[in-house]
VOMI-411971 format. One record per residue (C-alpha): z, y, x; chain; residue number from 0. Coordinates in nm, 2 decimals, always signed. Layout:
N
((Z Y X) 'A' NUM),
...
END
This chain:
214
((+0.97 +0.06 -0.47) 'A' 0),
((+0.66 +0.08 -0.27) 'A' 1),
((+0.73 -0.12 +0.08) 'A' 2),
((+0.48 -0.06 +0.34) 'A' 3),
((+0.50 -0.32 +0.66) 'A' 4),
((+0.67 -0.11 +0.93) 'A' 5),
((+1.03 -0.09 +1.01) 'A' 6),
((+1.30 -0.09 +0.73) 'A' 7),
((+1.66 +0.07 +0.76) 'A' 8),
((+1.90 -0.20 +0.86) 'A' 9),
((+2.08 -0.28 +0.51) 'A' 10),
((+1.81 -0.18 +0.27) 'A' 11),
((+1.73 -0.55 +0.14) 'A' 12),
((+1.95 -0.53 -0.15) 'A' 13),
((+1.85 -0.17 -0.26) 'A' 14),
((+1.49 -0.29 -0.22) 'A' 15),
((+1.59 -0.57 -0.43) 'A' 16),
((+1.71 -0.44 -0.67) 'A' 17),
((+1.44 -0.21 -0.80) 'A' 18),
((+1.22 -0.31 -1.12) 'A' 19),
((+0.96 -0.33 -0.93) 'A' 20),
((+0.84 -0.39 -0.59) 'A' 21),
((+0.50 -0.32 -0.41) 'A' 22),
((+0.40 -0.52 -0.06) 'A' 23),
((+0.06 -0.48 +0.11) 'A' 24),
((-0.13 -0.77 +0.28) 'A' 25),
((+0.07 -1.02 +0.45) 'A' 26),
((+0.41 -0.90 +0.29) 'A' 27),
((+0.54 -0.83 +0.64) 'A' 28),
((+0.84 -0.63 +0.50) 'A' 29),
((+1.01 -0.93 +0.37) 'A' 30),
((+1.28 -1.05 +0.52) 'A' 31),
((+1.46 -0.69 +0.64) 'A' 32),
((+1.30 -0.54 +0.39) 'A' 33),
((+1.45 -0.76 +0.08) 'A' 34),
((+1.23 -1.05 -0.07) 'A' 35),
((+1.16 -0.95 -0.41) 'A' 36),
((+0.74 -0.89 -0.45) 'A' 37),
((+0.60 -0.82 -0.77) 'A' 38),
((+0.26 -0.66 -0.66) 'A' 39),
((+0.09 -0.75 -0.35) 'A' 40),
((-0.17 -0.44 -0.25) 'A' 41),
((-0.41 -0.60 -0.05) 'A' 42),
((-0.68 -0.45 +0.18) 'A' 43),
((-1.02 -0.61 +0.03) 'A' 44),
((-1.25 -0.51 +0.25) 'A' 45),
((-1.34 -0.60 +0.62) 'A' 46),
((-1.20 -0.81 +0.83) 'A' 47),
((-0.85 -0.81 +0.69) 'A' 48),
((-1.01 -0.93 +0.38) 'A' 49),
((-1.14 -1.21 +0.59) 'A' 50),
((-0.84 -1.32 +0.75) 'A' 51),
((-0.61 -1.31 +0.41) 'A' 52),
((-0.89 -1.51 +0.21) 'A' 53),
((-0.96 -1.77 +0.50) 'A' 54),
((-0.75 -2.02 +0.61) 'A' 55),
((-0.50 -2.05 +0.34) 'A' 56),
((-0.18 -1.90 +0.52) 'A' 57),
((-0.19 -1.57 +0.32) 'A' 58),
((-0.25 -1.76 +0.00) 'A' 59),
((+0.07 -1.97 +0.07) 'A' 60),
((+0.28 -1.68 +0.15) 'A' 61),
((+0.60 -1.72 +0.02) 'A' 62),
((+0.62 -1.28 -0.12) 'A' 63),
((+0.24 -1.38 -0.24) 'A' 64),
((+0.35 -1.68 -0.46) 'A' 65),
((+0.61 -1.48 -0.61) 'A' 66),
((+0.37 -1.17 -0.71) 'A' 67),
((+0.28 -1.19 -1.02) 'A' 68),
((-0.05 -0.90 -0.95) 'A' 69),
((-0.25 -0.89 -0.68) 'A' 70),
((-0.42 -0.50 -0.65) 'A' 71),
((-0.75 -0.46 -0.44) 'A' 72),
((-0.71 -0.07 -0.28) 'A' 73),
((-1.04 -0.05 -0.15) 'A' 74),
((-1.29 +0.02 -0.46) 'A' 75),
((-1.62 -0.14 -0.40) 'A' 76),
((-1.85 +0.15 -0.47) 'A' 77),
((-1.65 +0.38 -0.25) 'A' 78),
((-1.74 +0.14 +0.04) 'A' 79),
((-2.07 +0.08 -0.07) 'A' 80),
((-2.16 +0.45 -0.01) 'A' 81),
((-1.96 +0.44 +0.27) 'A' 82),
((-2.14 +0.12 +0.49) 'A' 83),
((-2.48 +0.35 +0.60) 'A' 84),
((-2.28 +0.67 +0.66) 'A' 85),
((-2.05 +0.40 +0.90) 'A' 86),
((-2.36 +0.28 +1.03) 'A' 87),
((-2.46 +0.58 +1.21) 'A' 88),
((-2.08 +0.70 +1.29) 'A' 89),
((-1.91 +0.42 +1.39) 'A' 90),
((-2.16 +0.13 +1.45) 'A' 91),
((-1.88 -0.07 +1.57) 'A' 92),
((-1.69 -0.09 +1.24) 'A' 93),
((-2.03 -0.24 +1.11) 'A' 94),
((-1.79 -0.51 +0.85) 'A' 95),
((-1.55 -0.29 +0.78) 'A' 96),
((-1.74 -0.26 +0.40) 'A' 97),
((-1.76 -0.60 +0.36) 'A' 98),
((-1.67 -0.66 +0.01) 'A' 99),
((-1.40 -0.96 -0.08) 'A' 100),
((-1.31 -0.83 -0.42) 'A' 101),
((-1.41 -1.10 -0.58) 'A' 102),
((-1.26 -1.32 -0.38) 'A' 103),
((-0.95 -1.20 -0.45) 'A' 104),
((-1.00 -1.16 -0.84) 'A' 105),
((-1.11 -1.54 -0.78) 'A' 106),
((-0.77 -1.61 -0.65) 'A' 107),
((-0.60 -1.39 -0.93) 'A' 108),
((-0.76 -1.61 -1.14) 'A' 109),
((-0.71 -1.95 -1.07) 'A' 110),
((-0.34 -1.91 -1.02) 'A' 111),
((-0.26 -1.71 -1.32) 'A' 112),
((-0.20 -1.36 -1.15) 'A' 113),
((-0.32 -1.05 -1.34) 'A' 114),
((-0.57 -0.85 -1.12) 'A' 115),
((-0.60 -0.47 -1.06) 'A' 116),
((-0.85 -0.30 -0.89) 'A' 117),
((-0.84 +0.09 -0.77) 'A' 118),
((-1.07 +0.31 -0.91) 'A' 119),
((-1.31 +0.54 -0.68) 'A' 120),
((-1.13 +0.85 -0.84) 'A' 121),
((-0.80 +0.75 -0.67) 'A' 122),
((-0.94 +0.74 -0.31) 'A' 123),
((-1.18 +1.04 -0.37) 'A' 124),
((-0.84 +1.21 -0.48) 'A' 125),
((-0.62 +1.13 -0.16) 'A' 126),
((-0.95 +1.23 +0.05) 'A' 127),
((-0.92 +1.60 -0.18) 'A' 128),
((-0.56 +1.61 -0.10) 'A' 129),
((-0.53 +1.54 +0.27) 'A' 130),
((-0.79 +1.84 +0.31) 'A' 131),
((-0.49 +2.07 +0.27) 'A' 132),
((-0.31 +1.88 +0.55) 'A' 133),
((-0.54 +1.95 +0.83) 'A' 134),
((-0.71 +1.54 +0.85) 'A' 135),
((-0.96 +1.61 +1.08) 'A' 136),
((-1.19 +1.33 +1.16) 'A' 137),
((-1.10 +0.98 +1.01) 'A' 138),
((-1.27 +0.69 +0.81) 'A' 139),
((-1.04 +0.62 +0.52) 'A' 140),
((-0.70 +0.68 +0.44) 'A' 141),
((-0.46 +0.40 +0.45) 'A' 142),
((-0.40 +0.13 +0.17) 'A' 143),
((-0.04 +0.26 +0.16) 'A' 144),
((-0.14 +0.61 +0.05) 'A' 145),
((-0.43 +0.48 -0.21) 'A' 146),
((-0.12 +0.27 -0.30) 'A' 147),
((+0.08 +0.56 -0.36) 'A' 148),
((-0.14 +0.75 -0.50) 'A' 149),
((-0.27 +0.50 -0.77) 'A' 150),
((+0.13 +0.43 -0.86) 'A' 151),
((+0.19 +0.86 -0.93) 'A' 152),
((-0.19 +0.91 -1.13) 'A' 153),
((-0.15 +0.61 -1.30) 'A' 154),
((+0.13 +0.38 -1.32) 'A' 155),
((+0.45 +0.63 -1.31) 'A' 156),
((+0.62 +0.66 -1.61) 'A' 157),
((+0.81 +0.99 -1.66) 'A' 158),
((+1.15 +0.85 -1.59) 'A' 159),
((+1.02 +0.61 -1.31) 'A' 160),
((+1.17 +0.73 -0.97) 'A' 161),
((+0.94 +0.62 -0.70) 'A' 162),
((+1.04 +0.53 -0.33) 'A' 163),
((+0.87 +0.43 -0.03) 'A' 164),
((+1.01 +0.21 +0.27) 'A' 165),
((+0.87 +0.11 +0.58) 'A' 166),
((+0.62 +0.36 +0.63) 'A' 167),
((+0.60 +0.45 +0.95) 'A' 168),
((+0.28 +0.65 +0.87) 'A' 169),
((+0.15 +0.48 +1.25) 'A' 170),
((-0.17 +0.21 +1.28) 'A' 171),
((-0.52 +0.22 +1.28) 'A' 172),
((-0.69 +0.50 +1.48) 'A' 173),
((-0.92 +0.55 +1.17) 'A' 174),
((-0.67 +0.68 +0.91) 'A' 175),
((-0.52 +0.97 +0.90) 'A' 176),
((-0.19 +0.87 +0.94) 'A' 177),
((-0.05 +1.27 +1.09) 'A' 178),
((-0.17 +1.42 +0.75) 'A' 179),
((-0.05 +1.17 +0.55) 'A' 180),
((+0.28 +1.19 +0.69) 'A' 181),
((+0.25 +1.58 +0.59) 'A' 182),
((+0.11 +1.47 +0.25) 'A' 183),
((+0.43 +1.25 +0.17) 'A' 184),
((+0.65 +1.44 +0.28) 'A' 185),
((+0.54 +1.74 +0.03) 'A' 186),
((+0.53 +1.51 -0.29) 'A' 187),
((+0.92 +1.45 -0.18) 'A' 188),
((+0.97 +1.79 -0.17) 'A' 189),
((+0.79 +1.83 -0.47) 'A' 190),
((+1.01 +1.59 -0.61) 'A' 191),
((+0.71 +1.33 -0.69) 'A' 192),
((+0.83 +1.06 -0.45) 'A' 193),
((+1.17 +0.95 -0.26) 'A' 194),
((+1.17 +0.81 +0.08) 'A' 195),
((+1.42 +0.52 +0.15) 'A' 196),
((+1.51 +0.54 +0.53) 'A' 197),
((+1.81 +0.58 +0.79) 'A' 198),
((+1.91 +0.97 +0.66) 'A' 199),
((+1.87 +0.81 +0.29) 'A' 200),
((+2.00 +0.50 +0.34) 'A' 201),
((+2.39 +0.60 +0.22) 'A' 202),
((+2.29 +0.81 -0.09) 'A' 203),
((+2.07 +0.48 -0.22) 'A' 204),
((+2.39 +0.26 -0.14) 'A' 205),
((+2.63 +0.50 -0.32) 'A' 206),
((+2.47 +0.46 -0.67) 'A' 207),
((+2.60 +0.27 -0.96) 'A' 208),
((+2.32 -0.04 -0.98) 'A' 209),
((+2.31 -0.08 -0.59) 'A' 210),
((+2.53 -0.33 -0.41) 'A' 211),
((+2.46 -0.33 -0.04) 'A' 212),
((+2.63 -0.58 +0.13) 'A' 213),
END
């Protein structure tokens, strides 16, 4: 179950639960509606979300983030380090957004017994390939959700793995291309590659054998 932070179906926390294994990104926002059980926190390890997360302590004290037993950095560092100059003449504004906190986070991994993943280049360079065919346009990087998903299918599915999303509202930042990844999504359901856990769902999830919702 791969649980990005927008809204949940009402009634889905037990479902969600009761998968073998549960992906949150950043500040775990989906728990609560979105069931409490957080194996793999994705984290966004670049920029100023990087920032926030490593600073301060909150995120480190996160109540889904103490129960994750991996932490996954989406953002590969030599991705971003090609990417900072081309930035710097685009969008001058978004001059930290290749900030690198990578180690930071493997620091973290680290000292509180967490194993530590970190996404290859190949993954994002294969998302940017694939959301060609879904009319992009302009953007800056697709979203940590869709590297999420992406590095789950290429490298982390096994064949009789079923994989649904929740909580992606495929909405956000101006800078990804959230239309064409909507599009993308939606044709690795239909190509049977990924289920999507939402309101028109909801009742077929609830129906089978291992899932109790309440």
């Amino acid at each position: 179950m791969i649980v990005g932070n927008g809204p949940v179906p009402q009634r889905a926390a037990a479902i969600i639960d009761a998968a073998d294994l549960v992906i949150r990104f950043n500040d775990c926002r989906s728990c609560g509606a979105g069931g409490q059980k957080t194996d793999i926190v994705a984290v966004c390890n670049t920029g100023r979300p990087a920032l926030a997360m490593l600073g301060g302590g909150l995120w480190k004290t996160n109540a889904a983030v103490r129960q994750a037993g991996e932490i996954w950095c989406v953002r590969a560092s030599d991705t971003f380090r090609v990417l900072r100059p081309q930035l710097a003449a685009s969008h001058p504004d978004l001059d930290d957004l290749c900030d690198d906190y990578t180690d930071g986070f493997r620091a973290f991994a680290k000292a509180t017994g967490r194993a530590f993943h970190t996404v290859a280049a190949s993954t994002h360079e294969g998302v940017d390939a694939a959301l060609k065919q879904f009319d992009a346009g302009a953007y800056v990087v697709p979203s940590s959700g869709m590297i999420a998903i992406a590095e789950v299918l290429a490298h982390w599915r096994r064949p009789d793995d079923r994989v649904v999303l929740a909580g992606f509202g495929h909405a956000g930042w101006e800078w990804h291309p959230f239309a064409a990844e909507r599009r993308y999504v939606d044709d690795l359901i239909s190509r049977g590659r990924l289920s999507r856990l939402d309101q028109n769902t909801l009742s077929a999830f609830a129906q089978e054998p291992d899932t109790h919702v309440p």
